[in-house]
N, C-alpha and C positions, 0 to 999 in steps of 0.2 A: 200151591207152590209159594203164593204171596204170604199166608198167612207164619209158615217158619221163618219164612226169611228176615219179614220185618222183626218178626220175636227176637231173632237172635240180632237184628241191629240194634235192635232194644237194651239188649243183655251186653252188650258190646261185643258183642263178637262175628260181626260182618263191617265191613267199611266200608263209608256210602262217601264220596267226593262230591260237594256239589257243583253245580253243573257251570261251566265257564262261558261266557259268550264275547266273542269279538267280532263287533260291529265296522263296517267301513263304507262307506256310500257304493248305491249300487245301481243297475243299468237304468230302471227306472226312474220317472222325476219322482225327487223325497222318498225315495226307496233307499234299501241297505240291504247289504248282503251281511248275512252272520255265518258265522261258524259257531257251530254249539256243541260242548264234551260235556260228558257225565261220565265219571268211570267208578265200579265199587267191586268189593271182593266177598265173594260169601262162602270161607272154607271150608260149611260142611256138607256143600257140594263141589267143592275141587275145584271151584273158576272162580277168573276174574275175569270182568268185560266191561267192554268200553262202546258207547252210545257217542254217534257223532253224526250231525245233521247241517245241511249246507244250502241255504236257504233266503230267496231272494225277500223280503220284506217291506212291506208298507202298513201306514197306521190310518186309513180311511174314516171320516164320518159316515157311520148307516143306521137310518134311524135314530138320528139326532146324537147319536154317542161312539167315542170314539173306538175303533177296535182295529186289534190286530189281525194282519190277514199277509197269508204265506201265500206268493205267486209261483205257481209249477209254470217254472221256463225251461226247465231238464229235457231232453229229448222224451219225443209223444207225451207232452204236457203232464211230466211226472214232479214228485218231490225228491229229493233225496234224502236218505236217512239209513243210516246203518247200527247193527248193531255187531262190534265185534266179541267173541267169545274164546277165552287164552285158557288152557291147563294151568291148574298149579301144582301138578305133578311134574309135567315137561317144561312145560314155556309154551307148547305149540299153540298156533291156532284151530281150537274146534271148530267155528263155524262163522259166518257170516251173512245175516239174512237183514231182510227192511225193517226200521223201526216202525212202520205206521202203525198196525193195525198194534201189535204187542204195548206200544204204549199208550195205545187207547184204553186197552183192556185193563193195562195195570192202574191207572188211572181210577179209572172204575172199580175195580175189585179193592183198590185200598180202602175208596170212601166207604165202599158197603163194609170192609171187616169194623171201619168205625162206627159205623151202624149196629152190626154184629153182637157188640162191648156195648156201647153208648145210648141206643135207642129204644126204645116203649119195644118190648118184645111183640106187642100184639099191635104195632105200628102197621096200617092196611090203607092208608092215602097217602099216595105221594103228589107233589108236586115237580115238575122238570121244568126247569128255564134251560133254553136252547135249542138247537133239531140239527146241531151239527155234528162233527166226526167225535166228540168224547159224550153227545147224549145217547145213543145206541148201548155202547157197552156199559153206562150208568145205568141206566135203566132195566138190563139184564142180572147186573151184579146183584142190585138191591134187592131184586124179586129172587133170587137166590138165599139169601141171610131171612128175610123178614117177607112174612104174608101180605105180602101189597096185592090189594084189590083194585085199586082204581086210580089212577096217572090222570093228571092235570098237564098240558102241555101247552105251554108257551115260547113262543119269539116272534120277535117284531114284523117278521112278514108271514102274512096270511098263507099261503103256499108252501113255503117250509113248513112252518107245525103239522097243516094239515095231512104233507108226503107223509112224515115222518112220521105218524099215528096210523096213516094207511099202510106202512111199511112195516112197522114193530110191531104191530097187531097182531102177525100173523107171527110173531115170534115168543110171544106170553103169553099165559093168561088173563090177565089183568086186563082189567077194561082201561083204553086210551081214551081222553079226551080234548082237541083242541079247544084254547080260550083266546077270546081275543083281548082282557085285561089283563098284564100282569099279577095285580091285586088278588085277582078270581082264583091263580092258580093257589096263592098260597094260603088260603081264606080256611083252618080248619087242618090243614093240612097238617101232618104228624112228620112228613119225612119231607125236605127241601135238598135238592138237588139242584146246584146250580154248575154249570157247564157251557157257559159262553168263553165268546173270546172278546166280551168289553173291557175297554181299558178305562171306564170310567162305574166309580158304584151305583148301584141301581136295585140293590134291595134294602129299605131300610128297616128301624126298629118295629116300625108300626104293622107290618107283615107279621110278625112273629107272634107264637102264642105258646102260651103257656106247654113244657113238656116236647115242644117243638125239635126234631135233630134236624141239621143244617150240614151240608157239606158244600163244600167250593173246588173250584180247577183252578181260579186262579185267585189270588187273596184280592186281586182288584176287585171283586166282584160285588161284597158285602159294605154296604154305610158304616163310618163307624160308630154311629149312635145304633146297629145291630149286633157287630163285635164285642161295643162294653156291654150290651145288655145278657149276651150269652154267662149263663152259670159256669161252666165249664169249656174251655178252646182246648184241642186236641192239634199236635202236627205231627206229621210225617217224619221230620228233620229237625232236631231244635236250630242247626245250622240256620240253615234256610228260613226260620222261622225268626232269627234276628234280624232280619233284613226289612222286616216290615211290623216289628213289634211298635204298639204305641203306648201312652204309659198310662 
């Protein structure tokens, strides 16, 4: 479903708004509550919809760097997140369901179609920095587009990587591995998947090797002595992509 639709935003003929956020201090200390929209149109499936997530926030040090992290204070310790969906035949509204897991997926499935186009067809190691909510569906996506054999798995606590290789194991084929080096994961590695929620960068030039595909969740993620070293950068949105262009 992801792969028309980006086409046609491509070709101009789907409208992507990017996403707004209004910050204001929130119940906890050095917390904030956001409000976050995103709304786009793709008429050659008859809808527009609108993505809106309402969310308590704080920016913790863990493991030495800083990240962002979403606190579920919504009743039985949930998040909130909606996605609404309108006719553009009527006006009405189709539907209304949770944004979680859907925009983990599309998340996901975007980096892998850039793998898809972009990457060594016969690309069969990856690397994953993360074990959180957007490395599940990376990891599924990729192995989907590209013969990935063997996953390298990293993040900072020992516990997490290891869940989370005992858990997706049972969901690929691919052989999982936790590492306890960053370095280790990307050493050779053909496809780099990165999917944290640090707010400060942490992979730099010297990871990278020749032939190497890279994809990011959030632009914070990459050094920018890794950024100019790429041949080629790919985005999503050229919008959103002026926001953190360097020269």
């Amino acid at each position: 479903a992801l792969e028309p639709a980006l086409r046609d935003l491509g070709n101009g003929q789907a409208v992507n708004m990017p996403r707004q956020d209004l910050l204001v201090p929130g119940p906890l200390e050095k917390s904030y509550h956001g409000l976050k929209t995103s709304c786009a149109a793709l008429p050659n499936a008859g809808v527009t919809t609108m993505r809106l997530t309402s969310d308590v926030i704080t920016w913790p040090i863990i493991g030495g760097r800083q990240r962002r992290v979403k606190v579920p204070l919504a009743m039985g310790n949930k998040y909130v997140g909606l996605v609404f969906v309108f006719s553009m035949a009527s006006g009405e509204l189709l539907a209304i369901f949770p944004d979680g897991y859907m925009q983990a997926i599309r998340v996901g499935v975007t980096n892998a179609l850039s793998a898809k186009y972009l990457a060594r067809k016969e690309s069969s190691l990856m690397a994953l920095y993360g074990s959180g909510w957007q490395a599940g569906p990376a990891l599924l996506a990729m192995c989907q587009v590209l013969p990935i054999e063997e996953v390298r798995v990293y993040s900072p606590t020992r516990v997490n990587r290891e869940r989370f290789v005992e858990k997706m194991s049972k969901k690929t084929q691919a052989r999982l591995r936790a590492v306890s080096a960053p370095e280790e994961a990307a050493k050779g590695a053909d496809i780099v998947a990165l999917t944290t929620n640090a707010l400060d960068p942490f992979f730099p030039s010297s990871w990278i090797s020749n032939g190497m595909h890279i994809t990011t969740v959030r632009p914070s993620e990459m050094m920018l002595d890794a950024l100019m070293r790429c041949d080629l950068i790919a985005v999503s949105t050229r919008e959103a992509a002026k926001l953190f262009t360097v020269p």
